[in-house]
C-alpha positions as CSV (number, residue, x, y, z in Angstrom):
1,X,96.2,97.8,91.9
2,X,96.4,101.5,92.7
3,X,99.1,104.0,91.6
4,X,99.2,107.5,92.2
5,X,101.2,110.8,91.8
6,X,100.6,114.4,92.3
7,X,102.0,118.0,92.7
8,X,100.8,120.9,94.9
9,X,100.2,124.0,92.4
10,X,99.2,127.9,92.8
11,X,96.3,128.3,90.3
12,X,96.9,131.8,88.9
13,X,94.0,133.5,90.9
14,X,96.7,132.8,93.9
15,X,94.6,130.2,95.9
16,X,96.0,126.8,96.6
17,X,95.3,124.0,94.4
18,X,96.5,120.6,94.5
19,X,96.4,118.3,91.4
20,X,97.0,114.8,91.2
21,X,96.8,111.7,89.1
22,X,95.3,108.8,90.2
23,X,95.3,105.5,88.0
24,X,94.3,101.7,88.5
25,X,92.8,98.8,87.8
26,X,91.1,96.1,89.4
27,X,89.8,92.6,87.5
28,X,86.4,91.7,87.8
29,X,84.8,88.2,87.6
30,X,81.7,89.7,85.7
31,X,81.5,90.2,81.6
32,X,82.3,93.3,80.0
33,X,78.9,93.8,78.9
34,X,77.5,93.2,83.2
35,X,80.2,95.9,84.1
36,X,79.1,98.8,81.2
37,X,75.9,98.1,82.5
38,X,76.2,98.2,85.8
39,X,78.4,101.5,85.9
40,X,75.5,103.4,84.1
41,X,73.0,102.0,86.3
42,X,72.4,104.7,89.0
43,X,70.7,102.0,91.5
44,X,73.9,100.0,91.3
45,X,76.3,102.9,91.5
46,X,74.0,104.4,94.7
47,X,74.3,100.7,96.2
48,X,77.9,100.8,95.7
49,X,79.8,104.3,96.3
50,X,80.2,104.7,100.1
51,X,78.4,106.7,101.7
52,X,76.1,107.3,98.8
53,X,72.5,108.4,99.4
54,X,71.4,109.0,96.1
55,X,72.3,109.3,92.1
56,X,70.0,109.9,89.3
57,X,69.9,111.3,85.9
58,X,68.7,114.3,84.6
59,X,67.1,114.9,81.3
60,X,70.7,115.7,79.6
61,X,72.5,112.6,80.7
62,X,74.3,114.1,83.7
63,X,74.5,111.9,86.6
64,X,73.8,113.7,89.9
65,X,75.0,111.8,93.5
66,X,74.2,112.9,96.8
67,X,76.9,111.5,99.4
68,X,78.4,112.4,102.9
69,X,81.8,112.0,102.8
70,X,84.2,111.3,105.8
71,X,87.7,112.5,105.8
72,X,89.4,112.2,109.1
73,X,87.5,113.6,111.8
74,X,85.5,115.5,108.8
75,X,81.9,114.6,107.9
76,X,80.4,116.7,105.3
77,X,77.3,116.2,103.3
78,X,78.1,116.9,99.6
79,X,76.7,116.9,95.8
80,X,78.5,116.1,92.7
81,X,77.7,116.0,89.4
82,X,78.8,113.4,86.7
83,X,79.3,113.8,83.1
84,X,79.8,111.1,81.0
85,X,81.0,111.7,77.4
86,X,83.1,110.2,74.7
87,X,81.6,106.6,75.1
88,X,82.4,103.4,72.8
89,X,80.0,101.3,74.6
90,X,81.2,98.7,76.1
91,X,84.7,99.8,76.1
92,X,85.5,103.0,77.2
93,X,84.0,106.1,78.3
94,X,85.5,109.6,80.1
95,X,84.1,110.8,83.4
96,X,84.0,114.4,84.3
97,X,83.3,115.0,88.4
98,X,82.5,118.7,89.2
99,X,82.2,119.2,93.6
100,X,81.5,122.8,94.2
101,X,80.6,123.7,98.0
102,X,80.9,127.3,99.3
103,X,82.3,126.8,102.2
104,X,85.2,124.2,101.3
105,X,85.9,125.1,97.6
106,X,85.8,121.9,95.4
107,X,87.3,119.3,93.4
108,X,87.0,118.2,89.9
109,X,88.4,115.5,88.0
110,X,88.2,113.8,84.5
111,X,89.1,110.3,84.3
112,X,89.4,108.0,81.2
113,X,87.3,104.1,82.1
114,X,88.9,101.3,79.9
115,X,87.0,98.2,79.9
116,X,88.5,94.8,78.5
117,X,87.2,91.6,78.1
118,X,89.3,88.6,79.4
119,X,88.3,84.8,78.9
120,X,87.6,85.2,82.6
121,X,86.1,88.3,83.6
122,X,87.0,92.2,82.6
123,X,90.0,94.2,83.2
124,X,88.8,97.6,84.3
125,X,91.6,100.2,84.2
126,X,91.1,104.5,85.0
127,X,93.3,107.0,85.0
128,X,92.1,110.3,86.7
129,X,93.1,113.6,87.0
130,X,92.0,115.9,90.1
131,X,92.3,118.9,91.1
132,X,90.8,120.2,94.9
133,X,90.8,123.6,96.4
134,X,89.7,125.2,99.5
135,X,89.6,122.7,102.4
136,X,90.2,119.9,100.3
137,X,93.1,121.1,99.0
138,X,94.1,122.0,102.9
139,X,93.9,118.2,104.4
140,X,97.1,117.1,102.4
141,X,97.8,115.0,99.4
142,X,98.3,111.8,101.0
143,X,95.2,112.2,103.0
144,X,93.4,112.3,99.5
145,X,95.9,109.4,98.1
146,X,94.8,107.5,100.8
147,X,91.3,107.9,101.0
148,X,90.6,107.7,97.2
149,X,92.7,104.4,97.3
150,X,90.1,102.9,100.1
151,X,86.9,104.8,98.5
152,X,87.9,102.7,95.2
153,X,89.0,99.4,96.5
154,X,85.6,99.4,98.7
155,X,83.3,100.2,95.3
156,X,84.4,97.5,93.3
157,X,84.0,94.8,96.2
158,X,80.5,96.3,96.6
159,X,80.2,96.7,92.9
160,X,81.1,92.7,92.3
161,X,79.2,91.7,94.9
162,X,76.0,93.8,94.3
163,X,75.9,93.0,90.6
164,X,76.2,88.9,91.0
165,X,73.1,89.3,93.2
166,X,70.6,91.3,90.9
C-alpha cells in the first residue's frame, strides 16, 4: 500500500520548494526481529535500494549511501546521508535523509519506521515527510510520487527476497 499527498511551497529565501508526505506499508513474511536487522545492515540495504553502489557507517552512526538515481531521461550520480535516531529496537526508529548536490539543490526527509509483529510475518508501516529544491523540486510532484512509489515497492521485494537467502 502506498499513500501520498503534497503541496508546492515558497521557502522564505524565495526559491521553490516542494514538500510532500509519503506514507505506507507493506507486510513481510520475515520476523520482526530478521526485518530490524536487516534494515541496519548496510550489506542488505546496498543489495536492496536500486541503484545503490554503496552504504556504510561512519564512526557516529550515520549511514552514508552512494547511488545513481534515474528520473526520466535524468541519470545523476548522488550521495546521501542517513541518520537514524530515536530507536526502540525492534519497533520503531526515525530516519533523517539529507541530499545536497550543487548543481541540483537537494532533498531531505524524516520518516517515522513502525515495525509490528504479526503471527505471520511483520507489518512495516512509514510515514515520510520530504522536502526537494532545485531541480528536484523542478521535475514535478507526481514525477516524485511516482518514482518513490516504484523505488519503495522494488526495495522490499528485493529486501524479502535478499534476506530469506542469507
Amino acid at each position: 500500500m502506498y499513500k501520498q499527498s503534497g503541496a508546492n511551497n515558497r521557502d522564505p529565501s524565495g526559491s521553490s520548494a516542494r514538500k510532500a508526505r509519503i506514507s505506507g506499508g507493506h507486510r513481510l513474511p520475515l520476523t520482526r526481529d530478521q526485518v530490524w536487522k536487516a534494515l541496519n545492515d548496510p550489506e542488505t540495504l546496498e543489495q536492496c535500494i536500486k541503484g545503490c553502489n554503496r552504504v556504510k557507517i561512519d564512526e557516529t552512526g550515520k549511514f552514508h549511501a552512494e547511488f545513481e538515481f534515474r528520473l526520466g531521461p535524468v541519470k545523476k550520480k548522488l550521495v546521501a546521508q542517513l541518520i537514524v535516531k530515536e530507536t526502540a529496537p525492534p519497533a520503531q526508529y526515525q530516519l533523517i535523509s539529507i541530499l545536497r548536490t550543487r548543481r541540483m539543490g537537494g532533498a531531505s526527509g524524516r520518516a517515522t519506521v513502525q515495525l509490528d509483529q504479526l503471527s505471520r510475518g511483520t507489518q512495516l508501516d512509514y510515514n515520510a515527510n520530504i522536502e526537494v529544491d532545485g531541480w528536484f523540486a523542478l521535475i514535478g510532484e507526481g514525477a516524485i510520487h511516482a518514482a518513490a512509489g516504484r523505488y519503495m515497492q522494488l526495495f522490499f521485494e528485493r529486501f524479502v527476497e535478499y534476506v530469506n537467502q542469507t
